[in-house]
Backbone as CSV, one residue per row, in Angstrom:
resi,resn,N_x,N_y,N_z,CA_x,CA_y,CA_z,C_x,C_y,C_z
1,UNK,138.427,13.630,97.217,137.164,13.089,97.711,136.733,13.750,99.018
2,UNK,137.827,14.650,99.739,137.239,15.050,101.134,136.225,16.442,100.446
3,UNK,136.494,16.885,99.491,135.778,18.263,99.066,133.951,17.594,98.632
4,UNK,133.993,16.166,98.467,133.051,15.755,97.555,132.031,14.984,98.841
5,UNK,132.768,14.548,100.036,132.094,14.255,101.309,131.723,15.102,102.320
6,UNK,132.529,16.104,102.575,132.242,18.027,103.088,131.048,18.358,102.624
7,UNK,131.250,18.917,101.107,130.413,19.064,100.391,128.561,18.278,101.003
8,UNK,128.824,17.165,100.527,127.761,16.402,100.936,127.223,16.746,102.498
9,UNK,128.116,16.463,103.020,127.590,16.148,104.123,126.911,17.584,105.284
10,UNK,127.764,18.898,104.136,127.821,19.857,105.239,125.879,20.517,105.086
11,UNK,125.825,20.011,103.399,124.611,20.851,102.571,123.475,20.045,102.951
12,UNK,123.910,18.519,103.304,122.760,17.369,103.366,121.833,17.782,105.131
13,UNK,122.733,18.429,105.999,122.684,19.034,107.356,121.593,20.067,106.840
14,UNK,122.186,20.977,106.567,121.671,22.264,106.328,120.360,22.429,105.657
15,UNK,120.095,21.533,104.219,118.951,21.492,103.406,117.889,20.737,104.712
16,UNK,118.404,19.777,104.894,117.564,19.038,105.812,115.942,18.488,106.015
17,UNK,116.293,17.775,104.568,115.292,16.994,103.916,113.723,16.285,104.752
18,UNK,114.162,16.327,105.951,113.590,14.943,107.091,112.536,16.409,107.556
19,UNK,113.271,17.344,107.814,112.478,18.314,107.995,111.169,18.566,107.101
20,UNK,111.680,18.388,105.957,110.161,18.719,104.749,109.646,17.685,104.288
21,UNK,109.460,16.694,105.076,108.278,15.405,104.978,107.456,15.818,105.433
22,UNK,106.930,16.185,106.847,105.528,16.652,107.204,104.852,17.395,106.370
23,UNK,105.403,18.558,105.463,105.088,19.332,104.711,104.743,18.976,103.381
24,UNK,105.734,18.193,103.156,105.605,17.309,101.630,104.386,16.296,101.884
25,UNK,104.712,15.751,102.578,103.323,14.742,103.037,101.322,15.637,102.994
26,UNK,101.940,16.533,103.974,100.542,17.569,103.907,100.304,18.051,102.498
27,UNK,100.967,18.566,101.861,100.510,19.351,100.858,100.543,18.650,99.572
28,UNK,100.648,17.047,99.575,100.361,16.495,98.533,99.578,15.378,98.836
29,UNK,98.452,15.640,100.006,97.926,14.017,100.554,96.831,13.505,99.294
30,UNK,96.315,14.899,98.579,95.482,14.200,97.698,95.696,13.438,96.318
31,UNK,97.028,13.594,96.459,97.792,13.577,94.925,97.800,12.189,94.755
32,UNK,98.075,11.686,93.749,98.094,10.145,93.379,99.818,9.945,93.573
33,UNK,100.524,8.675,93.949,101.628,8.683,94.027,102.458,8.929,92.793
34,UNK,101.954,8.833,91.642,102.634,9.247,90.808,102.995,10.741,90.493
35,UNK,101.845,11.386,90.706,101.854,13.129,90.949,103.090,13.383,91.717
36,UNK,102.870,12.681,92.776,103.627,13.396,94.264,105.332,13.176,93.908
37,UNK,105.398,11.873,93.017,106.851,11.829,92.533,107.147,12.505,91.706
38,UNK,106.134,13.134,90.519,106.371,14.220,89.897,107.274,15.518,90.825
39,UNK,106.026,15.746,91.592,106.181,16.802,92.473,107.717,17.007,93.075
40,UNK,107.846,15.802,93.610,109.322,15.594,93.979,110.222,15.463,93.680
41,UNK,110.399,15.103,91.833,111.637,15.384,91.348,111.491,16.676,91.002
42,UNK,110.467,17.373,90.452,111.012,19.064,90.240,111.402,19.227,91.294
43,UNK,110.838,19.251,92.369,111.555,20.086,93.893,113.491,19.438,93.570
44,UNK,113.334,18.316,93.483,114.793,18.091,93.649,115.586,18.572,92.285
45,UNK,115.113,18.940,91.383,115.810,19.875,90.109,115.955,21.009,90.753
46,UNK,114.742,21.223,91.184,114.829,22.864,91.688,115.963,22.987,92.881
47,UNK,115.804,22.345,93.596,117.370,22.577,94.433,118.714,22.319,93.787
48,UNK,118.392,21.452,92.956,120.235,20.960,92.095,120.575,22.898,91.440
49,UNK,119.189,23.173,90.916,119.841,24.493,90.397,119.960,25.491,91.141
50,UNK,119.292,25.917,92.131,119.736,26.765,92.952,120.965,26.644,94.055
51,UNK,121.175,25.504,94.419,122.995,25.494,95.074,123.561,25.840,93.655
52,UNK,123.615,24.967,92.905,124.733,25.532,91.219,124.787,26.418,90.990
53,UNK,123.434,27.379,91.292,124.006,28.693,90.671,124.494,29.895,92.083
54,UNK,123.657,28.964,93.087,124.686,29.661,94.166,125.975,29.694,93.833
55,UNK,126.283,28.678,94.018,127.293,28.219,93.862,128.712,29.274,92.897
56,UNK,128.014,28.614,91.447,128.732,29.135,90.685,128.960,30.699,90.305
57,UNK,127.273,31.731,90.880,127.860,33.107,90.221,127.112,33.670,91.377
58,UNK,127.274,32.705,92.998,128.004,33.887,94.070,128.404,34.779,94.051
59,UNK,129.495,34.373,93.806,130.649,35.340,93.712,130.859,36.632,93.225
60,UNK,130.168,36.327,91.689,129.923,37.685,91.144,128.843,38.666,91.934
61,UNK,127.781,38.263,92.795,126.979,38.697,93.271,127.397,39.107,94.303
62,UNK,128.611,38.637,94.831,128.971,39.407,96.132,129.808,40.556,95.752
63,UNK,130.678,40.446,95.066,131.283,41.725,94.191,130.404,42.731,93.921
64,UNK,129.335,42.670,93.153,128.660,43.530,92.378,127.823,44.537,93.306
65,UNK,127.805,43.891,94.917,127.405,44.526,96.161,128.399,45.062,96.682
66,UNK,129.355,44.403,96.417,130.557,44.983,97.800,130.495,44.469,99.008
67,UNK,130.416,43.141,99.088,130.164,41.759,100.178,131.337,41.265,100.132
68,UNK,132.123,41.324,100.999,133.397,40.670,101.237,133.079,38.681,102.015
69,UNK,133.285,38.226,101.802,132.593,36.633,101.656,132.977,36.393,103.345
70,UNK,133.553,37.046,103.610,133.859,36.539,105.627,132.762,37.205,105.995
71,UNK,132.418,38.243,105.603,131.189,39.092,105.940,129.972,38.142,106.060
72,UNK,130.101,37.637,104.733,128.528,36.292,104.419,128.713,35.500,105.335
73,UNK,129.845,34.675,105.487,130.130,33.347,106.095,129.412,34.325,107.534
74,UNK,129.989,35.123,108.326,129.217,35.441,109.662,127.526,35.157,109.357
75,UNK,127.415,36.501,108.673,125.584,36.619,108.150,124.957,35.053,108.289
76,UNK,126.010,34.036,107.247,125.288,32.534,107.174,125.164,32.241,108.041
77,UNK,126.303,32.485,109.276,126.214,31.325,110.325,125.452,31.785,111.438
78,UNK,124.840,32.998,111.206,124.239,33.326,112.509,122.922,33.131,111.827
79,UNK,122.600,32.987,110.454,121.394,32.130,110.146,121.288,31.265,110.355
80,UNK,122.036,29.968,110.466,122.400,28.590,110.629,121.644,28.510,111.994
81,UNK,122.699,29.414,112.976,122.333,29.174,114.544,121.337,29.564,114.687
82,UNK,120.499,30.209,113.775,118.877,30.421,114.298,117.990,29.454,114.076
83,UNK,118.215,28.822,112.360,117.656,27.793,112.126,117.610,26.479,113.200
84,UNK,119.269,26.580,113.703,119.762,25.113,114.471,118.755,25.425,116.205
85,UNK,118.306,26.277,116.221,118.096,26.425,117.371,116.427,26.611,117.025
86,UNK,116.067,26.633,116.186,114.404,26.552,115.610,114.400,24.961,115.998
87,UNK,115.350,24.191,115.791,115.382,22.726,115.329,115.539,22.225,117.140
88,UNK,116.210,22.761,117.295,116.534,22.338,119.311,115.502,22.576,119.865
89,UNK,114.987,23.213,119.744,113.593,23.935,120.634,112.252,23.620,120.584
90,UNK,111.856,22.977,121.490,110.603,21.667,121.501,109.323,23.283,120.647
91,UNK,108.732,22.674,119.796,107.590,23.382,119.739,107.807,24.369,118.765
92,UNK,109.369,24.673,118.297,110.080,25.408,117.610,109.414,25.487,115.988
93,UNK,109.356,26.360,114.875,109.194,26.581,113.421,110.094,25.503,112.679
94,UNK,109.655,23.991,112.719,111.166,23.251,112.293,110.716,23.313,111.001
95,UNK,109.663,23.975,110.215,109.154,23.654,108.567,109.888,24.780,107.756
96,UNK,110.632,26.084,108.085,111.323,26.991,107.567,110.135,27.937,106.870
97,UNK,108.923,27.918,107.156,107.846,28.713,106.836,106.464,27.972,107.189
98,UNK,105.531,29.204,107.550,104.895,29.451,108.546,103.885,29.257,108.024
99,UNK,102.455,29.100,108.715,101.585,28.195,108.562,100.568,28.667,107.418
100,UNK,100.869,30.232,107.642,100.003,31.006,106.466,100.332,30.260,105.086
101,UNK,101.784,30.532,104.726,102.625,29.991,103.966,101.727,28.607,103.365
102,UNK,101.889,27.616,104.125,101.433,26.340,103.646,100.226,26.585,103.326
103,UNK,99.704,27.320,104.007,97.686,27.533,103.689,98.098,27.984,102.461
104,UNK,98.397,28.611,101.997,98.346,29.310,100.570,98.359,28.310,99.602
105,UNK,99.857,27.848,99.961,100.240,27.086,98.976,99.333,25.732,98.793
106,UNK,98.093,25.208,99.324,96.912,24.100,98.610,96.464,24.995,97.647
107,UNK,96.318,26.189,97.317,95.806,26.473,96.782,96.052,26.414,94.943
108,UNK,97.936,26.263,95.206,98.891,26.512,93.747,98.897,24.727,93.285
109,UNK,98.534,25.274,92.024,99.098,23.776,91.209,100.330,23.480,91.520
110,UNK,100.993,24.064,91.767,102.984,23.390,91.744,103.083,23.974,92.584
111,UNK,103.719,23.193,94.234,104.368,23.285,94.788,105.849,23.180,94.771
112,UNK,106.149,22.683,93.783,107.822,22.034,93.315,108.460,22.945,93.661
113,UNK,108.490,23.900,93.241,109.596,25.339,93.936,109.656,26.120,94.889
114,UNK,108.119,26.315,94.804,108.061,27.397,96.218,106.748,26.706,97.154
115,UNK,106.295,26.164,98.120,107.795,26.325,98.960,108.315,25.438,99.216
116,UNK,108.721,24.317,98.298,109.089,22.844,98.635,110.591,23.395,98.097
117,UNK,111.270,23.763,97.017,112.615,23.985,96.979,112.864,24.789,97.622
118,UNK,112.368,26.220,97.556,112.404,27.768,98.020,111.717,27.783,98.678
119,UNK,111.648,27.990,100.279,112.373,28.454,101.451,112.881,26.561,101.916
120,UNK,112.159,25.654,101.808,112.127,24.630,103.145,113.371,24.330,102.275
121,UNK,113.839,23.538,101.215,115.082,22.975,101.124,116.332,23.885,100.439
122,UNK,116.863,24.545,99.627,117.263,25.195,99.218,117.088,27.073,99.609
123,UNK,117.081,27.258,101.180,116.687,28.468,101.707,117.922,29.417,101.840
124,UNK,117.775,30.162,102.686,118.891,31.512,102.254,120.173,30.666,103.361
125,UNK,120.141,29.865,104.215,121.187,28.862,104.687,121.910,28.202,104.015
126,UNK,121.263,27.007,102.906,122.093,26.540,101.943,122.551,27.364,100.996
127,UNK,121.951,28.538,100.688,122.630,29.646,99.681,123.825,30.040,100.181
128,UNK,123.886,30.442,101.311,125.224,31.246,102.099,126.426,29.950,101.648
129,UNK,125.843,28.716,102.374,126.463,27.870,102.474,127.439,27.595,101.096
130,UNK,126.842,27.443,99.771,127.220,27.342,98.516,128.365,28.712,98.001
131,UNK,127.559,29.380,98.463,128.302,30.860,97.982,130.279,30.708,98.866
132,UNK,129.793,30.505,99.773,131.011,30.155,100.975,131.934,29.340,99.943
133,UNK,131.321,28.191,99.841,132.076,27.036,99.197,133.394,27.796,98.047
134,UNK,132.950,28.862,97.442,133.619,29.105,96.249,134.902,30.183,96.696
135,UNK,135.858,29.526,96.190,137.467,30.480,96.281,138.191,30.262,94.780
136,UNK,139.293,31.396,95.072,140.181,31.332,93.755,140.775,30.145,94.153
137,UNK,140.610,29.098,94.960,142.548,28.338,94.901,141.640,26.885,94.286
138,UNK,139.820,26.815,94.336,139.326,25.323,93.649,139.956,25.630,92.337
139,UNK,140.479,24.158,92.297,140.779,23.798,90.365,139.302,23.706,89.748
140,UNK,139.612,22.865,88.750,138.086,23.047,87.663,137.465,21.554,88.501
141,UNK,138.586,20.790,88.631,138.560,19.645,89.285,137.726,19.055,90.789
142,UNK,137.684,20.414,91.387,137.734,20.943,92.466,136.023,21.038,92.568
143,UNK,135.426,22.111,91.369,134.616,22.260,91.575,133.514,21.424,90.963
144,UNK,133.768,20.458,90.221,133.217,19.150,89.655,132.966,18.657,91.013
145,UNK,133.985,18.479,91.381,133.536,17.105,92.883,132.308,18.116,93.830
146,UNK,132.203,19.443,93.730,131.515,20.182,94.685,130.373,20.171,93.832
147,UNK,130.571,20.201,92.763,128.892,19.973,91.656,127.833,18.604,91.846
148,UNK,129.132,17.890,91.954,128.413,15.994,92.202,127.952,16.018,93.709
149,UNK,128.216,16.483,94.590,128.029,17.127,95.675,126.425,17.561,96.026
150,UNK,126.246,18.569,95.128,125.197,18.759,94.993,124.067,17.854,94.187
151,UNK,124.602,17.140,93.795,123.990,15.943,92.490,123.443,15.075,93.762
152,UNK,124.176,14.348,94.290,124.244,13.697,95.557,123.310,14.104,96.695
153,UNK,123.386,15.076,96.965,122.007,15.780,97.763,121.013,16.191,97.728
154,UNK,120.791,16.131,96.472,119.038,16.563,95.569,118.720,14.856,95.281
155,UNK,119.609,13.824,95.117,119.459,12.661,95.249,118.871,12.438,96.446
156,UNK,119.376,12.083,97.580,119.336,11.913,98.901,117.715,12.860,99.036
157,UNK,117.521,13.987,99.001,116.272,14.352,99.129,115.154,14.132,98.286
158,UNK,114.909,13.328,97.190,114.330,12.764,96.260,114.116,11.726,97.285
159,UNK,114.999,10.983,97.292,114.612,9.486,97.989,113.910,9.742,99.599
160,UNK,114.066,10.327,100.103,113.928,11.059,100.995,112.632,10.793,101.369
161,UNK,112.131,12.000,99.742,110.629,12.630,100.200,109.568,11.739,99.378
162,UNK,110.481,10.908,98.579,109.354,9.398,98.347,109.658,8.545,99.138
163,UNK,110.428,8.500,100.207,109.667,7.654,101.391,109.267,8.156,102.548
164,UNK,108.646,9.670,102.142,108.381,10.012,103.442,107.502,9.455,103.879
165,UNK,106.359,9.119,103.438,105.006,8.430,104.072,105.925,7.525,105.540
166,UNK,106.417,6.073,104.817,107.113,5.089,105.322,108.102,5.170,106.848
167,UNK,108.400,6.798,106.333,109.496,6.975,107.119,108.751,8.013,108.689
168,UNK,107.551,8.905,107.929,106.995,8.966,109.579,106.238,7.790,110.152
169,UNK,105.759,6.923,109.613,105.192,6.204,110.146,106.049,5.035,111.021
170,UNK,107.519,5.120,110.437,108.423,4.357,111.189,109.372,4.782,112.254
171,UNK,109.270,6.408,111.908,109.972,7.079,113.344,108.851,7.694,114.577
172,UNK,107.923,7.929,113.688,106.647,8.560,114.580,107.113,9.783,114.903
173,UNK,106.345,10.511,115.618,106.084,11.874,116.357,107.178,11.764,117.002
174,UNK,107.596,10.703,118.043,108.834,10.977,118.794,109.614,10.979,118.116
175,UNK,110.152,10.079,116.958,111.566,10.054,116.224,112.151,11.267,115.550
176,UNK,110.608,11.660,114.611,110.777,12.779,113.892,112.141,13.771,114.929
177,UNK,110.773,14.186,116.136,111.125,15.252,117.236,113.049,14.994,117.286
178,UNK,113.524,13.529,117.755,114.717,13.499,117.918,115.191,13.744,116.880
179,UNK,115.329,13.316,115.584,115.546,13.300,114.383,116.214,15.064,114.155
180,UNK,115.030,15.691,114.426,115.099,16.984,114.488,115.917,17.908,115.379
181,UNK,116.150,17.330,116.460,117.299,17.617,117.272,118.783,17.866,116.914
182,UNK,118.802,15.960,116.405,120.178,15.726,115.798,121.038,16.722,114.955
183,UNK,119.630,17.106,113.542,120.180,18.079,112.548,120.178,19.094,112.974
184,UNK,119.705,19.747,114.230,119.724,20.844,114.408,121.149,20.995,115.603
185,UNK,121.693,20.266,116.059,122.668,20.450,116.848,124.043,20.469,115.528
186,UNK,123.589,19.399,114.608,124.573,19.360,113.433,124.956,20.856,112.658
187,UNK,123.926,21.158,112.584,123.647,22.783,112.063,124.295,23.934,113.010
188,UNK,124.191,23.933,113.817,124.642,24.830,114.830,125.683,24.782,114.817
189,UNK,126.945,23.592,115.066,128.059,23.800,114.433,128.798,23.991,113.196
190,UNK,127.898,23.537,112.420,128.573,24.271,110.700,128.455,25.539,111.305
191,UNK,127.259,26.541,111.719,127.015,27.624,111.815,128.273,28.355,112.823
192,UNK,128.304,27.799,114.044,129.265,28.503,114.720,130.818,28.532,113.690
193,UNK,131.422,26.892,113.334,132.220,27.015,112.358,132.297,28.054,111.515
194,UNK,131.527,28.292,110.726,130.892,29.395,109.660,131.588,30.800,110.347
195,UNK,131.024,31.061,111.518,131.239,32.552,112.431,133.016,32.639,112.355
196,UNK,133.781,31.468,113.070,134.707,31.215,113.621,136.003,31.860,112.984
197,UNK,135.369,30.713,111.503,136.616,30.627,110.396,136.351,32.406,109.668
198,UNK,135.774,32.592,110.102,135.324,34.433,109.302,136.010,35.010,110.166
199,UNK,135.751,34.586,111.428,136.132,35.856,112.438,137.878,35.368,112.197
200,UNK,138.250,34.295,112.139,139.814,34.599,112.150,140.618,34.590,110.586
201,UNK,139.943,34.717,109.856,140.604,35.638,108.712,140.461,36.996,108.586
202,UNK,139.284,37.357,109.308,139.332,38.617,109.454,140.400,39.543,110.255
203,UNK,140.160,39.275,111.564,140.918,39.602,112.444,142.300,38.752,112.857
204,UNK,143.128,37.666,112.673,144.187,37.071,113.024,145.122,37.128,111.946
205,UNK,144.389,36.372,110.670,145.341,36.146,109.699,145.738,37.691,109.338
């Protein structure tokens, strides 16, 4: 169960759902609530499959480059610490894409994937992150609990982003702001972690 609460807890940081309410909120204000829950379970399919297949054929993708995975884990975590520090920084990009970006996107019938799964929740952070996750020593067992994992966090952001209305209106402008802090200080240490545990298999072990 610690692989299945890790799991959770490290991806639930990183995706960082609270972040893509303003966005989810904006770009579906005209929608009827039933639309917008449409809207929001594809987004949350669309992330269940992109950690899974992070996840699962990583690996082969780092091979097929010649990416040694301590290599990624750095790459991730010094993405992490950019993101975590987008998130610290009053005034900072906390939406993971930029304003052009959203202008465009009123324009697309389906937002569900891009950019509501692809970049804001499921971005090249939680990818690293997933890819990381995978070694020869998980059993099959192993990687079930890291699958529900992900089951669990496309959950959590479903519920999330159908109460986002509720939920800015109950943290407001200031809460959000702290809100945004929190995950971003949370982030910064997966990220440094991320650097750490690379740099000493590389160089110690």
């Amino acid at each position: 169960m610690d692989i299945l609460l890790a799991t959770f807890t490290t991806l639930f940081s990183v995706v960082n759902p609270f972040g893509a309410m303003p966005v989810f909120l904006s770009l579906t204000e005209s929608d009827t609530p039933a639309e917008r829950a449409n809207i929001g379970l594809k987004a949350c399919l669309s992330v269940l499959a992109v950690l899974s297949v992070s996840f699962f054929a990583g690996q082969y993708v780092l091979n097929f480059f010649g990416i040694n995975i301590h290599h990624l884990r750095i790459a991730g975590g010094i993405l992490l610490m950019r993101s975590a520090f987008d998130l610290l920084t009053p005034g900072g990009n906390r939406t993971k894409v930029s304003e052009e970006t959203i202008e465009a996107s009123r324009e697309k019938d389906d937002i569900s994937f891009t950019p509501l799964a692809m970049p804001m929740l499921s971005g090249p952070g939680a990818i690293a992150v997933c890819i990381s996750l995978y070694t020869s020593k998980l059993t099959y067992f192993d990687m079930g609990l890291i699958f529900i994992g992900f089951v669990l966090v496309a959950l959590a952001v479903y519920i999330i982003l159908m109460s986002s209305l509720r939920l800015t209106r109950f943290l407001g402008r200031p809460g959000l702001a702290a809100l945004a802090r929190i995950m971003g200080f949370i982030t910064l240490a997966i990220g440094v972690n991320f650097i750490m545990t690379a740099i000493k298999a590389l160089f110690i072990n």
